[in-house]
N, C-alpha and C positions, 0 to 999 in steps of 0.2 A: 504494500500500500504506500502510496506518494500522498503528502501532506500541506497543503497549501494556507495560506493566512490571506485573508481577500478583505478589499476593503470597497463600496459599492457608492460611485460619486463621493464629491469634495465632501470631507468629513465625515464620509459613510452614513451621509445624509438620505438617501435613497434605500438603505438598506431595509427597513421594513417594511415599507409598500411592494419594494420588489419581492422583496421574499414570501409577500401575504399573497403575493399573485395580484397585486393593484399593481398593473403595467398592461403595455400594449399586446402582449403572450396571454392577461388572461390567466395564467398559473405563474406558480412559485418559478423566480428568473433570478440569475443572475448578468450584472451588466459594467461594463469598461467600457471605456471611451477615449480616449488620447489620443486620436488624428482623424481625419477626415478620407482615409484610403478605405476603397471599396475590396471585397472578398475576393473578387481575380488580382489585389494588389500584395494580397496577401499570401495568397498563392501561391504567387510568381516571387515568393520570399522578402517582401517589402515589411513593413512596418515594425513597432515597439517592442521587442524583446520578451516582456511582461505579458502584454495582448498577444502577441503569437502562442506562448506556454497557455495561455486561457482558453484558446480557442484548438487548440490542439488536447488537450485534456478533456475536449469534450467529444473529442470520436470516438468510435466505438472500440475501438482496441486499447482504449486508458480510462474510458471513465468509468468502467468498471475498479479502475483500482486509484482511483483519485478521492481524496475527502479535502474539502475546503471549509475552514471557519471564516465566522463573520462575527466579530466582535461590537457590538451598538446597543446605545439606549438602555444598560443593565444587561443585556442579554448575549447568549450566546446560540450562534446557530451552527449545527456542523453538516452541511452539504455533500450531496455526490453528483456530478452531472449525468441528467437524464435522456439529453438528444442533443444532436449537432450544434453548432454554433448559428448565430443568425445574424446578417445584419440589417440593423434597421434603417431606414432614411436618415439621412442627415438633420442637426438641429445645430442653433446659432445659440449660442449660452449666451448669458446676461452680460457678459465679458466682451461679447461680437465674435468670439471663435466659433467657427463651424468644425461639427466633430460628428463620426459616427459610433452609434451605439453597436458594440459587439455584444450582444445576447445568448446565457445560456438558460436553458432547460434546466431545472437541478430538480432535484428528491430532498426533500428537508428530512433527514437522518433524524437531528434530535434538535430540541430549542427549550434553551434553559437559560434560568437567570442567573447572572454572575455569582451571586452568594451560593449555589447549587453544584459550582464546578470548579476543579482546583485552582487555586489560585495563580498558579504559573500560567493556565491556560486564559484565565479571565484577565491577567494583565499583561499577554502578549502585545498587543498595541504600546507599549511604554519601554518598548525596544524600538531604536531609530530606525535599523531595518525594515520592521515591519513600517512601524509607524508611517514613514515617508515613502513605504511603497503603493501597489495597489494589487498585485498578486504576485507572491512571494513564498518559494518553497519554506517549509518548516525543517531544520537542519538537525534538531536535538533528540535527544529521545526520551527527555523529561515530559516535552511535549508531547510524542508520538502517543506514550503513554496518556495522558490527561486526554489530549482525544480521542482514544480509545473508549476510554473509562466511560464518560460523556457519551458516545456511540453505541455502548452494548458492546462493544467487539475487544474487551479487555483479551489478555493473554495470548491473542495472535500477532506473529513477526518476529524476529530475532531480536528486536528489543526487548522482550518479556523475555528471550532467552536467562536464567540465572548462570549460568556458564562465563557470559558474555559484558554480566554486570558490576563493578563496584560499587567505591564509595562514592566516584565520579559521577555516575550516573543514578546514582542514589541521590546526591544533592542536588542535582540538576532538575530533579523534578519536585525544589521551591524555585517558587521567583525570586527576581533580583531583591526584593523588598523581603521577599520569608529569607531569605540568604542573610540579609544584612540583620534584619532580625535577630535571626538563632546567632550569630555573633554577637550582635550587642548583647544578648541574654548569658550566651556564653563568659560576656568580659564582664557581668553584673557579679553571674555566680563566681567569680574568681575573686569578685572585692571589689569591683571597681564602679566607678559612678559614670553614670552614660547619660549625658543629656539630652540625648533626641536620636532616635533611630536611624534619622537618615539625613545625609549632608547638604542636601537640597543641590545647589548650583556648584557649590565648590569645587576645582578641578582637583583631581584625585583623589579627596577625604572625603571617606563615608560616613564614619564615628570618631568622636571622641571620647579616650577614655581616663577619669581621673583617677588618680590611685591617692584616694584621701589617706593612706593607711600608712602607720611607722615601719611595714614591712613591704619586702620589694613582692611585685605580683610576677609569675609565667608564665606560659603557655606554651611549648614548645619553648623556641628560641628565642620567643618573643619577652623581652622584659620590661615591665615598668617598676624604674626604682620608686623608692619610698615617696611620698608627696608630690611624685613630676606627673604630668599629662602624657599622653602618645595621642598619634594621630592613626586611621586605620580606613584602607580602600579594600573595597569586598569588590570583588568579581565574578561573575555566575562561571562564565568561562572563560580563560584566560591563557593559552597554552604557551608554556613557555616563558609566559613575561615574569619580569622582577619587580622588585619592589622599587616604583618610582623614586627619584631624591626627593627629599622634603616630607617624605611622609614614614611613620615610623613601623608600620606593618603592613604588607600588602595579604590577603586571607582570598582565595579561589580558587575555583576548581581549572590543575594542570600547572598552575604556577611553580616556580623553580626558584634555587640562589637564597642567600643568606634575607633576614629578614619578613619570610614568607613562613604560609602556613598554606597547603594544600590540602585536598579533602581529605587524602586518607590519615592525617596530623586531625585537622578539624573534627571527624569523625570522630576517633579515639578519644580526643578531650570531651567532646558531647559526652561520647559514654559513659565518663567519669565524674557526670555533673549531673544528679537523677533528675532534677528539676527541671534543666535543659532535654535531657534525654523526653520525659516526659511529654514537654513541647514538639519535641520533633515526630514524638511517636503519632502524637495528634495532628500534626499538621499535616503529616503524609500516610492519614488516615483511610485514603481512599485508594491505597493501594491493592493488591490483593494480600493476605496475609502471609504466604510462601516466600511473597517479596521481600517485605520487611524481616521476614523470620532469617534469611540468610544474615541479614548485618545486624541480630540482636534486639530487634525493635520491639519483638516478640507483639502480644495483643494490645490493642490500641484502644484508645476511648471510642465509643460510637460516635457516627459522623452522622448521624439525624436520616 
């Protein structure tokens, strides 16, 4: 199965009329637009990179193994394309640009509210990738997973492989926010004072952490002496990079080099912290239990 993240007009403003089937189709559609080239232009290998993979995932030799989300208004929808591509007539947007509407068919799978489905999946939009795209393969397998789960279609593909899984891929499936999270809860339970979960705008600081305490705190390699502050960048994934200068721990999944903490460190210390441990069992509550049971997570709180 191939995994896409779609976003339907400027701000994915279109998205739930088209999907209710209030469109010119009359049934649940999905639709892109970015140029004004006709289907023989397309053909003949013309046009947008993005609109070619959309309209090509909808013939019949792939949209059988295609799922596409749409992220809007609280909700989550997860898609399969049901018939060919369409184009419709040309229209002038409010802007004066003439553009054509590329049309698909789709099968609305499942349609759930954000609080309903994990959170990694309901804040995919808050990755620039996605975000500044408008159809966009999904690369992860934190994901794959989330929309499975979401789909009914849990434990198929070699990402439910246990063989095949870590700690990497164990953590990948919180978002960047439950990431930086379980870290600041982590640098709480160690001693330390965290004033806000997330760095907002700041280039490379995620958290800060005080060490109000007459003893030095650490985690790994990571040391805050007695009374001093650290600074700390979380990365969901990050392969290879080091720890920026200027910043006093860099904490992600793949990371390397002195001043780091990668997942399978991460991990480890979670274990050692029931509280935290506790959190995470809950957070990635909606796994299946075999999952979690390889890395210790053992049984979870109910997820409602």
């Amino acid at each position: 199965m191939d995994y896409f993240y779609l976003k339907l007009g400027t701000g994915n403003h279109l998205a739930t009329d088209w999907l209710s089937g209030k469109n010119p189709l009359k049934r649940p559609a999905a639709v892109v637009f970015f140029d004004n080239l006709l289907q023989s232009d397309y053909e003949s290998g013309q046009g947008n990179k993005q609109s070619r993979e959309f309209i090509t995932r909808a013939s019949a030799a792939l949209r059988g193994c295609t799922l596409m989300v749409v992220v809007n208004a609280g909700e989550v929808w997860v898609l399969k394309p049901a018939d060919e591509a369409v184009f419709l007539p040309s229209q002038v947007t409010s802007e004066g640009y003439t553009l054509t509407p590329k049309v698909v068919p789709v099968e609305v799978i499942a349609r759930r509210s954000c609080k309903d489905v994990p959170p990694v999946l309901a804040g995919i939009g808050s990755n620039q990738y996605f975000g500044r795209g408008t159809f966009r393969r999904i690369n992860d397998w934190g994901n794959f997973k989330a929309v499975d789960c979401v789909a009914g279609r849990a434990c198929e593909g070699e990402h439910w492989n246990l063989a095949k899984n870590g700690p990497n891929q164990l953590l990948e499936c919180l978002g960047s926010t439950e990431l930086e999270t379980l870290v600041a809860r982590l640098l709480e339970a160690q001693g330390c004072f965290v004033p806000a979960h997330r760095g907002g705008v700041m280039k490379d600081i995620d958290l800060f952490a005080y060490n109000d305490s007459a003893k030095q705190i650490q985690m790994g390699s990571f040391v805050i002496p007695p009374r001093e502050r650290a600074s700390v960048q979380v990365k969901r994934w990050a392969e290879a990079m080091k720890c920026p200068a200027g910043v006093d721990c860099l904490v992600g999944l793949g990371v390397t080099g002195p001043k780091t903490i990668n997942a399978d460190k991460l991990l480890s210390l979670v274990q050692a912290a029931p509280s935290v441990m506790s959190w995470l069992q809950r957070s990635l509550g909606w796994l299946p239990r075999e999952f979690l049971a390889k890395f210790g997570l053992g049984a979870t709180a109910p997820t409602g």
